[in-house]
N, C-alpha and C positions, 0 to 999 in steps of 0.2 A: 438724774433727770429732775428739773424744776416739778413745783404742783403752779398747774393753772389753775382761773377760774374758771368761771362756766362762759363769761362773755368772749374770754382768751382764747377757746377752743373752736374749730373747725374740725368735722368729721368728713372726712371726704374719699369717696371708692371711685376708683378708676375702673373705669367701665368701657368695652368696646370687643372687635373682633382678634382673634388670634393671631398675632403678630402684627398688629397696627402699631406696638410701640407701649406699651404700658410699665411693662419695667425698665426700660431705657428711662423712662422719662423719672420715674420714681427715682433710678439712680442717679440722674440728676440732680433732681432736688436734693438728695441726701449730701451728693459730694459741693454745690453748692450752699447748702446750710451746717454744714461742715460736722458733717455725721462720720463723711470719709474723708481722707484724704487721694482718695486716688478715685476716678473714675473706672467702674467696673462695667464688663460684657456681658450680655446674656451667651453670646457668644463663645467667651474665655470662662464660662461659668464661675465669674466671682461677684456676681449681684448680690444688694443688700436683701433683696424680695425672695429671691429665687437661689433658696440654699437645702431644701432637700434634694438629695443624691437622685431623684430620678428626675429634676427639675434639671440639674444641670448635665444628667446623661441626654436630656431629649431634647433640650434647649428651649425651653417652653413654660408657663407658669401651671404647676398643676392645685395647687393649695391659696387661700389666700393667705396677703401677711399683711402684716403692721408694720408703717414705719411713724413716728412720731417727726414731726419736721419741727423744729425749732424757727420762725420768721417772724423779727417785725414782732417781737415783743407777745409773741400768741403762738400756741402750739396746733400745727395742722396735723390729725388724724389720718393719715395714706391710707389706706386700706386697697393693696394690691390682688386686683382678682382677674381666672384663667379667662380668656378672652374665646377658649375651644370650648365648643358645644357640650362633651362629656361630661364637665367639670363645671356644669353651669348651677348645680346647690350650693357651690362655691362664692358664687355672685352672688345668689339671695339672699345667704345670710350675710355677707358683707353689706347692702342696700337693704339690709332691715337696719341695719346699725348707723347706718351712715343719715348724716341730715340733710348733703350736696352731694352732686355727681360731676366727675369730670369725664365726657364720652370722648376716647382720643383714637382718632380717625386718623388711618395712614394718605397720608398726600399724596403716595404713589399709587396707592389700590383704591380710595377715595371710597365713598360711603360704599358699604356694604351689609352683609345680611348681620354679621354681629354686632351692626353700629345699631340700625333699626333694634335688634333685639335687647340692644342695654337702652334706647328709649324705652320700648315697652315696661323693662323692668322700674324706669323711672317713674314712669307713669302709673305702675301699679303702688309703689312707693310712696306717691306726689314728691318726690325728689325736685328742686333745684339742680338746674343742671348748664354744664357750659361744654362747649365742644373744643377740642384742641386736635387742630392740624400737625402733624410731626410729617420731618423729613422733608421742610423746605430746603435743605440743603441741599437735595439732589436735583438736578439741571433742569427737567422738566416737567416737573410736577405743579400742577396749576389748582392754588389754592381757591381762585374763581368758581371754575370747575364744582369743589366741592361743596362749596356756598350753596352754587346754584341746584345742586342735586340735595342738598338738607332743604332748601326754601320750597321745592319743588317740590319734600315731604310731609313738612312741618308749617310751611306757609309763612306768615308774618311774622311767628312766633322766633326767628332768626336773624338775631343784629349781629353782622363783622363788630369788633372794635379795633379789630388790625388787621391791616394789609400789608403782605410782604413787600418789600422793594427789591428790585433786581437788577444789576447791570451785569451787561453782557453772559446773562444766565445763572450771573450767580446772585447768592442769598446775602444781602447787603445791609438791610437792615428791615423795618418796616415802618408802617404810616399809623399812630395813632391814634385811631376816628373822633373817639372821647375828648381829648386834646385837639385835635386838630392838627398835628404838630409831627413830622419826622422824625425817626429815629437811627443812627448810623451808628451797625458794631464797631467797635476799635479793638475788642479783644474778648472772645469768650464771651463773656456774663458782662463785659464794659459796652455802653453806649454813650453818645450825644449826640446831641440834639440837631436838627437840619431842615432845611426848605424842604417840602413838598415834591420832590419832583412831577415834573411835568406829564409823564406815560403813566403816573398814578391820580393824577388828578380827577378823573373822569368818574372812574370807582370808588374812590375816596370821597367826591361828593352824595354817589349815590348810598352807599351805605354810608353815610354822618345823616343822610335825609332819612334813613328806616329809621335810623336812632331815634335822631329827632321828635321825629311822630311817634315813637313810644314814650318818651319824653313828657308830651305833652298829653298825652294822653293820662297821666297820670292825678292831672289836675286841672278843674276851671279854668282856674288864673294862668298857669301852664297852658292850657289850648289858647286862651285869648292872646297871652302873649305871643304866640307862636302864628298866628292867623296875620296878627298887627307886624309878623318880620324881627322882632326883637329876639338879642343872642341869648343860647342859655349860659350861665357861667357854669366850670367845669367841674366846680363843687356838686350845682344844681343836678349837671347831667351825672356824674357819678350818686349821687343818692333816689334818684329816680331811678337807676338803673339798678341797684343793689334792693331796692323796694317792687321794683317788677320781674328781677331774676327771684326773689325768693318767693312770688306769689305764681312764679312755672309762670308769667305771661309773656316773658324773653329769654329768650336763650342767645347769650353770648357766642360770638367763634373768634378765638386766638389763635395762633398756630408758633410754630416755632422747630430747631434742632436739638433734640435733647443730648444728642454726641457731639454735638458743639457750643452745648450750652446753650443757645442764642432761643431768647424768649423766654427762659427759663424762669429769671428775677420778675418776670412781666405777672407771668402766671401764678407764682405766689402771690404777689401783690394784689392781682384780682380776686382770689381766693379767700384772702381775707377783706378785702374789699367789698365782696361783693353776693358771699354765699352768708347765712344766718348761721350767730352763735347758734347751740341746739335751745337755748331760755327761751329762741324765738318759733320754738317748734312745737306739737304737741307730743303729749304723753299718757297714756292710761292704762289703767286697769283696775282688779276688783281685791277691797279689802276681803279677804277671806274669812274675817272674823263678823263685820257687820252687814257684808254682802250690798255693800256699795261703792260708789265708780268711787276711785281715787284718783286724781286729775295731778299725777308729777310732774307734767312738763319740766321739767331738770329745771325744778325748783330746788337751789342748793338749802334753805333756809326749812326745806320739810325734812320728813322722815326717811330714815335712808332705806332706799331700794336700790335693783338692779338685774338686769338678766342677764344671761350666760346665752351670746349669741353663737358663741364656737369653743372646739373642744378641738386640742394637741393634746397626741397620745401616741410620744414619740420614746423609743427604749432608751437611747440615751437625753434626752431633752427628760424627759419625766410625762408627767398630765399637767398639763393650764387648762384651765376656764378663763378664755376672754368674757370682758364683761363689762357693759355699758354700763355705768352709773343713771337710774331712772331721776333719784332725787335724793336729796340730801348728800354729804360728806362724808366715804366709807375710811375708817384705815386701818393699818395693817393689825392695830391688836382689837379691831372687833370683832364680837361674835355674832353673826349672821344665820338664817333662819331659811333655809333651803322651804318654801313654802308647797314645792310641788313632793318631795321627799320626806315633808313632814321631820325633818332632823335640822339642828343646830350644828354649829362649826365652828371653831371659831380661827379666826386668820393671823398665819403665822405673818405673814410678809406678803406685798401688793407689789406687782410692778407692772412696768413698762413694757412693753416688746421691743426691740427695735429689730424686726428680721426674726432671727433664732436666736439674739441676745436678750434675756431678759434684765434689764434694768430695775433696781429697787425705790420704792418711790415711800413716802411716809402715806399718803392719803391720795383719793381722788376724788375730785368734785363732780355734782353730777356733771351729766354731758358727758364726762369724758371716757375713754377707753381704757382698758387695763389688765391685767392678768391674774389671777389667785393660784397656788399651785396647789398639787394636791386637795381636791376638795372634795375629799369623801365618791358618795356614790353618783354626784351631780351631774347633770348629763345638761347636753344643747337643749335648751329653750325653758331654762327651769328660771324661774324667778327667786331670790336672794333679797331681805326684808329682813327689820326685825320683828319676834316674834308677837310685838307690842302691837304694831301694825303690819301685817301680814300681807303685804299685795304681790297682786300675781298678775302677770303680762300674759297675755298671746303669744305664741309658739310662734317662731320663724315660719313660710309658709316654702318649702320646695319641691321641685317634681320630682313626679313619681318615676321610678326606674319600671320600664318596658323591657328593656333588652335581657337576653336572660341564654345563658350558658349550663352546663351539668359539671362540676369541679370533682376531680379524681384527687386522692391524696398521693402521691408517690410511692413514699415507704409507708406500708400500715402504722410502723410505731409514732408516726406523727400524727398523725388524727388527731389527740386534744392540743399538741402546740398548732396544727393550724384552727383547730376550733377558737381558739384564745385569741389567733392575733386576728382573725377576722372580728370578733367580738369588741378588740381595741380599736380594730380600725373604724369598724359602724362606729362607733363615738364619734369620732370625727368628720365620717362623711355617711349626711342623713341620705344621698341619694342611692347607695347600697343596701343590699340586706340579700341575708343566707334564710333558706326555705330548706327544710327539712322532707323530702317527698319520699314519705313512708311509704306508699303505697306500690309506686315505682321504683322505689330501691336507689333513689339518687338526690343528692345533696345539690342544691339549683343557686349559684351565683345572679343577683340579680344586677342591674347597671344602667348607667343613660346611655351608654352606647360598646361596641368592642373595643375601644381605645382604655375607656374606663376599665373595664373589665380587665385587660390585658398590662393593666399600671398596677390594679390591684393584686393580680400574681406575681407582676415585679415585687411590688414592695412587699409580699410575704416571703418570699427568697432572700431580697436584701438588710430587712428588720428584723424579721423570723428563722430565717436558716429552713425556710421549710419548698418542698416542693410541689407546686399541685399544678397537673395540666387540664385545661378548658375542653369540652368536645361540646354536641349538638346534644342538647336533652331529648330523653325519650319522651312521648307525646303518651298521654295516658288514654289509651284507648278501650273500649269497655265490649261485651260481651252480651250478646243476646238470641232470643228468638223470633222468627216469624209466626210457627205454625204450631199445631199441635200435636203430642205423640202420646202415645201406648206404650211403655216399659215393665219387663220385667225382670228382676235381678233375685240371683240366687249366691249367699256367700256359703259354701261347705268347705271347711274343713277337720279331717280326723287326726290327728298324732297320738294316739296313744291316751290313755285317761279320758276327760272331758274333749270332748271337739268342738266347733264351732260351727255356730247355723243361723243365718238368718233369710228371709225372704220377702222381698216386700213386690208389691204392684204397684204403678205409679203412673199418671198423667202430668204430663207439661206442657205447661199452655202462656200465651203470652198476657205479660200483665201492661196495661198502659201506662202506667207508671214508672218512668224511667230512673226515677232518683229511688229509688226501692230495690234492693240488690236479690230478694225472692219475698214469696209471702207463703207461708207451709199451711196445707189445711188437711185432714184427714179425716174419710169417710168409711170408716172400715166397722165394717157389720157383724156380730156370731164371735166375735173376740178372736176372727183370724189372726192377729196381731196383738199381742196384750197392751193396754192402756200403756201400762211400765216404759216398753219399747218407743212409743212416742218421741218422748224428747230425741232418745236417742238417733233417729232417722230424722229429726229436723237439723240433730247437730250434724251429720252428714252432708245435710245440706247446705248448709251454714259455712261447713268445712270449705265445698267443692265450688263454692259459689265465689270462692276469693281468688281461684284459677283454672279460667275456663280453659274448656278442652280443646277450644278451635286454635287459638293461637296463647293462653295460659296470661291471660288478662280478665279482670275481673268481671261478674257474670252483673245485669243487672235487668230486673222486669222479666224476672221468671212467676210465674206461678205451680206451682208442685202440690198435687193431692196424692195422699196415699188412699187406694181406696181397697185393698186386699193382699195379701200373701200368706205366710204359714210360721208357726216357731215348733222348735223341738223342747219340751221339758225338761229336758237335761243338758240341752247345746247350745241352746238359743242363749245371748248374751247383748249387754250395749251396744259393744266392740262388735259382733256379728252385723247388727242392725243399722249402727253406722258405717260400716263398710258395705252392706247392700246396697244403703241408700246411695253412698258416693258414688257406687259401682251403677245403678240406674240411673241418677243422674247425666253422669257422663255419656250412656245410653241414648237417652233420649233426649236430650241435648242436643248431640248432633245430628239424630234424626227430625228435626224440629225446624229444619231451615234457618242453622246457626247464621249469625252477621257481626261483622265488626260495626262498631258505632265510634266516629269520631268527635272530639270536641270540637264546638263552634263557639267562636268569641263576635261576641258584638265589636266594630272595630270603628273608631274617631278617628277621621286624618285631617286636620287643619293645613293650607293650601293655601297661596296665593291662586286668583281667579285665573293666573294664564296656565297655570300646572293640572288643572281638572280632569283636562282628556286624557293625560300622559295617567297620571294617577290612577284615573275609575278603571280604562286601560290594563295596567299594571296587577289592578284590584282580581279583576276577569282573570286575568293569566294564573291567578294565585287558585281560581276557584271560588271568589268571592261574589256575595250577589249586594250589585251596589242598591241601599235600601233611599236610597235620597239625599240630598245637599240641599244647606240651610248657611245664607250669609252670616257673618258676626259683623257688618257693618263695618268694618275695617282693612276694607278691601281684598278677605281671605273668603273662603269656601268650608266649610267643614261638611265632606261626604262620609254619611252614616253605612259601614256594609256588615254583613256576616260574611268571615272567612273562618275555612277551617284553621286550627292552629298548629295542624303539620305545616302549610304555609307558610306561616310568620318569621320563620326561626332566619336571622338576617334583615329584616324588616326594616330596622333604621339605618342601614349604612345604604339601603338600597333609595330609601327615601329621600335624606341626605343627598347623595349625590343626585339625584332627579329633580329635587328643588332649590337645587345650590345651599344645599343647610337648612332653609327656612322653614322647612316642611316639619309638622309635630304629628305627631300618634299616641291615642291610648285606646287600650282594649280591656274587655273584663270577658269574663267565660260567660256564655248564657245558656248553651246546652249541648245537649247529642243527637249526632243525626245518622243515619247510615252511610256509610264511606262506600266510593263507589265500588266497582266491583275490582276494578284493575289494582287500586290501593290497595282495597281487602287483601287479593292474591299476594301483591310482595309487599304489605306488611307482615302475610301468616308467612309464608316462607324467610324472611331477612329474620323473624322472632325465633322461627325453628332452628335457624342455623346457631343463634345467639342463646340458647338456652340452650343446643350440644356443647357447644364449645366454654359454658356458664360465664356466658359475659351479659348476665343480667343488667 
C-alpha cells in the first residue's frame, strides 16, 4: 500500500439503515479500484467488509471495517458500518473518525428511520455529507420519490446532481445536473456521453435551478451574475459546490447500481471531488504537560499525535488499534506515548486494513487511518503522542446499553474462559459491559438491544468454545416493615459440659430511611444484658438483615432496640446472643406488617410526536406513572415516567417495533416503593419455590 499525504486522503463512513446497500456498494468500489478481482455478495458471504463468521452466517454487517480505496491518485478511507440498530456504537465510532459521510438509501425502501438516524449522527459530528440512491436497477424504484421525501426532511439543504434515465423501465444511464450533459451505460462501469432526453427534461431543469441558487448564493458576484441570466461554467459550479458540501450547507444525491456497477466511477469522483481533505477539518486537544489546547488539525508538519478510535480483538487476527493520525507523521519504528496509560511503546510495524487483510505500510500522515498491532494495554479512545508533547483527545462519544439479560455459564469449569473472552470482547464493543450482581447472585449481560445480546453468545461459542445461555434477570427487590413489634427470644441449649444461653427483648419499628438496611440502638438497664453482649446482638442483626424472612431478600429501614433480657454466668456466650438476636428478629419481623419493596427507575423515552399516545398507553399497562413530556424541538416528544423495573425487562424490542425503530429509552433507578399486593404474593411464592429447588 502507497503512503498518502494528507491533501490525498478522504475519510469517508457509509452511513444508512440495515440493508439499504452499504457493503454492496463498498464491494463495488473495491472490485472497481481493483482491490478484487471478482465481485463479491453479501449474500454468497465473500465481501471485502463483511468477513467475521457471524457477519456472513447472518448476512448482515455486524462490526465496522476499513477498506482503503485507491482513486484518482488519492486514497479514500471506506469506513463500512452496521446499518441495524443493535450495533449502532459501531457507527459512532466510525463518524468520529470520519471527515464525510456517504448516507446510502435503498431506492426500493426509500428514506427511512436509519437514513434519518445516520443524518442525526452527522449532524452531531458536523459531518459533510452526500446521499446515494442504490438499486436503480430494479424496474420500479423512483428516485424522485426519494428526493422528494429528503427535501421534505432536510429542505433546501438537498441538491440532485444526477438523474437516472430510463427507457422502457430500465436503468439506462443518467442526466448529469453539474454538466448539464447525458450519460449512457455501454458496459458496467463504461459510459458516453448523450442528449438529454426529452421525459427527463422537466426534472433536470428543476434540480440544475436548486443547484444554481446554491451556486450563487455563495458569492456577490455569483448572485449578480445569476439575477443578470449569465451561465456558470462547470468548473465554477463544481467548486462552489465542493465549498458548500463541506460547510454541511448542501447535501448532494447520486444514486446508482452497485451489482451493476453503474454509478460507481461517478461516486468516487465526487468523493474526492467534492468532500475535504481532513487539513481542511478541525482538530484538538489538551497538552497534558502545559495544560493547553493543542490545535492539530492534521497538521502533518506538527507534532505527531493520534487516537485509537477502535480496537480488533480477534483469536486469530490478534489485537489492532485502529488509529487516526491527529498531526504529524507516525512510523513503524516510533515510539509513541499512550498519554491516557501513562506508558511508552514503541511500534513494531503500521498498517493498512483492507477488510481482515492487514497491509504493511512504512508511515502515516496525519489524516490518515491505520492499524498498530499489539499495543500494550491501549484500549478505544486513548490518545497516542510523544512524550515531548503529550496531547490527549476526547473519547469517542457512544450510547449507553439499556437492554440487560442475566448470563448462566454452562459448564462451571468455564467461568474464567468466559470471564476473558467477554473482557476481549468489551475492548471492542464499548456498547457492552458485564455487571457483577453480588447481591442477587447473578452475572448481568448488558446491550443496545436482544440481537446484540444474542450475537454476543454467538460469538463466545464461536471464538471461545465456551457456552452460556441468556434468561430474565432477577429484579432486586428489598424487604421491610410497616408497623411495630414487641419480641422476645430465648436461645437454650445443654449438651453436656458448657451450654448455651442467651435472651434478649427487642422492639422493631420502622425507620424512614429506606437506603439504611437497620439502625441497632439499645436501651437495656440493671445490666440485664452485659455491655460485652452488645456487639454481639447487633451482628445478629446485621447477619439477618442480608435475608429477609418474608421472601429472603434483603431487609432495609428496620429499626431494632434492645431494651431487656437475661444471661447465664457460665452459658451465656457471642454465639448465644447472636442467635437470639437472629432468632427475634425473624420474630418480629414478620409480626411487623412485613412488605416487599420494588425498584422504580425514573424512565426517558424519546418519540416521534405521532407515537405519544401509543407510548404513554404502553407506559400505564407497564404500571408506569407518566410524569410529563417536554419537546426537543426536533419534532420528537420525550415523556418523563416512573416504572417499576420488573416491567422493563424486553423494553426495547417492544419500543422498536411501536415506533418503526425510531423510538430511544433510558432509565437510571431512583428508588423503592411498595409493590402491590398481588406482586407481593407471587413474587414471595415464585421465590419459595426457587430457593427449594436452590435456583437462586
Amino acid at each position: 500500500m502507497d503512503v498518502f499525504r494528507t491533501d490525498r486522503i478522504r475519510n469517508v463512513v457509509l452511513l444508512g439503515h440495515g440493508g439499504a446497500g452499504k457493503t454492496s456498494l463498498v464491494e463495488a468500489m473495491a472490485y472497481l479500484s481493483g482491490i478484487t478481482n471478482r465481485l463479491g455478495k453479501v449474500t454468497d458471504g465473500n465481501t471485502v467488509s463483511d468477513f467475521d463468521k457471524e457477519e456472513i452466517k447472518r448476512k448482515f454487517s455486524i462490526t465496522t471495517s476499513l477498506v482503503p480505496i485507491q482513486w484518482d491518485k488519492c486514497k479514500i478511507n471506506v469506513l463500512d458500518t452496521p446499518g441495524f440498530f443493535d450495533f449502532v456504537g459501531e457507527a459512532e465510532e466510525a463518524a468520529a473518525a470520519a471527515d464525510a459521510a456517504v448516507i446510502v438509501v435503498s431506492g426500493k425502501s426509500g428514506v427511512q428511520v436509519g437514513t434519518q438516524k445516520a443524518w442525526e449522527l452527522c449532524e452531531k459530528y458536523n459531518l459533510p455529507r452526500m446521499f446515494y440512491v442504490t438499486e436503480m436497477d430494479i424496474d420500479n424504484v423512483s428516485y424522485r420519490e426519494v428526493v422528494e421525501s429528503l427535501t421534505e426532511l432536510y429542505g433546501k439543504r438537498i441538491a440532485p446532481i444526477h438523474m437516472p434515465m430510463r427507457e422502457n423501465g430500465k436503468f439506462v444511464g443518467y442526466v448529469n445536473i453539474v454538466k448539464n450533459k447525458g450519460r449512457r451505460f455501454i458496459e458496467k462501469d463504461q459510459r458516453t456521453e448523450c442528449e438529454i432526453p426529452d421525459y427527463c427534461v422537466e426534472y433536470a431543469e428543476k434540480y440544475r435551478e436548486i443547484l444554481l441558487e446554491s451556486v450563487a448564493e455563495t458569492s456577490e458576484e455569483f448572485m449578480d451574475r445569476y439575477f443578470a441570466g449569465e451561465e456558470f461554467s462547470v468548473a465554477e459550479i463544481s467548486a462552489a459546490l465542493a465549498y458548500n458540501v463541506s460547510d454541511g450547507s448542501l447535501v448532494p444525491v447520486c444514486m446508482g447500481s452497485p451489482v451493476n456497477l453503474q454509478g460507481i466511477h461517478t461516486l468516487l469522483d465526487d468523493i474526492i471531488g467534492y468532500f475535504p481533505d481532513p487539513s481542511k477539518r478541525e482538530r484538538a486537544g489538551i497538552n497534558r504537560k502545559t495544560n493547553e489546547i493543542f490545535e492539530a488539525n492534521y497538521d502533518f508538519a506538527k507534532a505527531k499525535s493520534a487516537t485509537i478510535f477502535k480496537t480488533i480483538v480477534d483469536p486469530f487476527l490478534g489485537k489492532y488499534s485502529m488509529i487516526k493520525v491527529c498531526s504529524g507523521v507516525i512510523k513503524s519504528d516510533d515510539v509513541l506515548y499512550n498519554v491516557d496509560q501513562e506508558s511508552e511503546e514503541k511500534l513494531n510495524k503500521l498498517y493498512v486494513l483492507e477488510g481482515s487483510k492487514p497491509l504493511e505500510v512504512p508511515e502515516l500522515h496525519a489524516g490518515d487511518i491505520g492499524a498498530i498491532a499489539k499495543l500494550g494495554d491501549a484500549k478505544t479512545g486513548d490518545s497516542l503522542a510523544t512524550k515531548a508533547v503529550p496531547v490527549m483527545y476526547g473519547k469517542p462519544e457512544v450510547s449507553v446499553p439499556y437492554t440487560c439479560k442475566r448470563y448462566k455459564v454452562a459448564n462451571k469449569n468455564d467461568m474464567d474462559k468466559v470471564a476473558q473472552g467477554l473482557a476481549k470482547m468489551a475492548q471492542e464493543d464499548l456498547t457492552m459491559r458485564t455487571v457483577n450482581d453480588s447481591a442477587m447472585h447473578q452475572s448481568l449481560l448488558y446491550g443496545i438491544g436482544d440481537q446484540h445480546l444474542d450475537i454476543i453468545v454467538s460469538k463466545l461459542k464461536e471464538r471461545y468454545k465456551v457456552d452460556v445461555e441468556l434468561c430474565k434477570p432477577k429484579v432486586a427487590f428489598r424487604e421491610t416493615i410497616r408497623k411495630k413489634s414487641d419480641v422476645e427470644a430465648k436461645y437454650k441449649k445443654q449438651s453436656g459440659g458448657h451450654g448455651q444461653y442467651g435472651h434478649v427483648k427487642m422492639r422493631f419499628e420502622p425507620l424512614s430511611d429506606l437506603e439504611t438496611p437497620y439502625e441497632f440502638e439499645q436501651e437495656v438497664v440493671g445490666g440485664a444484658v452485659p455491655k460485652n453482649y452488645f456487639p454481639a446482638v447487633e451482628k445478629g442483626i446485621q447477619e439477618a438483615v442480608q435475608s429477609g424472612p418474608l421472601a429472603a431478600y434483603p431487609v432495609v429501614g428496620v429499626k431494632a432496640v434492645l431494651y431487656d433480657g437475661s444471661y447465664h454466668p457460665v452459658d451465656s456466650s457471642e454465639m448465644a446472643f447472636k442467635t437470639a438476636a437472629i432468632q427475634a428478629f425473624k420474630k418480629g419481623f414478620m409480626e411487623a406488617s412485613p412488605v416487599l419493596l420494588e425498584p422504580i427507575v425514573s424512565m426517558k423515552v424519546k418519540v416521534a410526536d405521532k407515537y405519544t399516545g401509543d407510548i404513554m398507553g404502553d407506559l400505564n399497562k407497564r404500571r408506569g406513572r407518566v410524569l410529563g413530556m417536554n419537546p426537543d424541538h426536533k419534532g420528537n416528544q420525550i415523556i418523563e415516567a416512573d416504572v417499576p423495573m420488573l416491567e422493563i425487562y424486553g423494553y426495547s424490542t417492544v419500543l422498536r417495533s411501536m415506533t418503526g425503530g425510531s423510538g430511544e429509552f433510558s432509565y437510571e433507578f431512583a428508588r423503592y416503593e411498595q409493590a402491590p399486593s398481588d406482586i407481593q404474593q407471587t413474587e414471595i411464592e415464585a421465590r419459595a419455590s426457587k430457593l427449594e429447588n436452590g435456583d437462586d
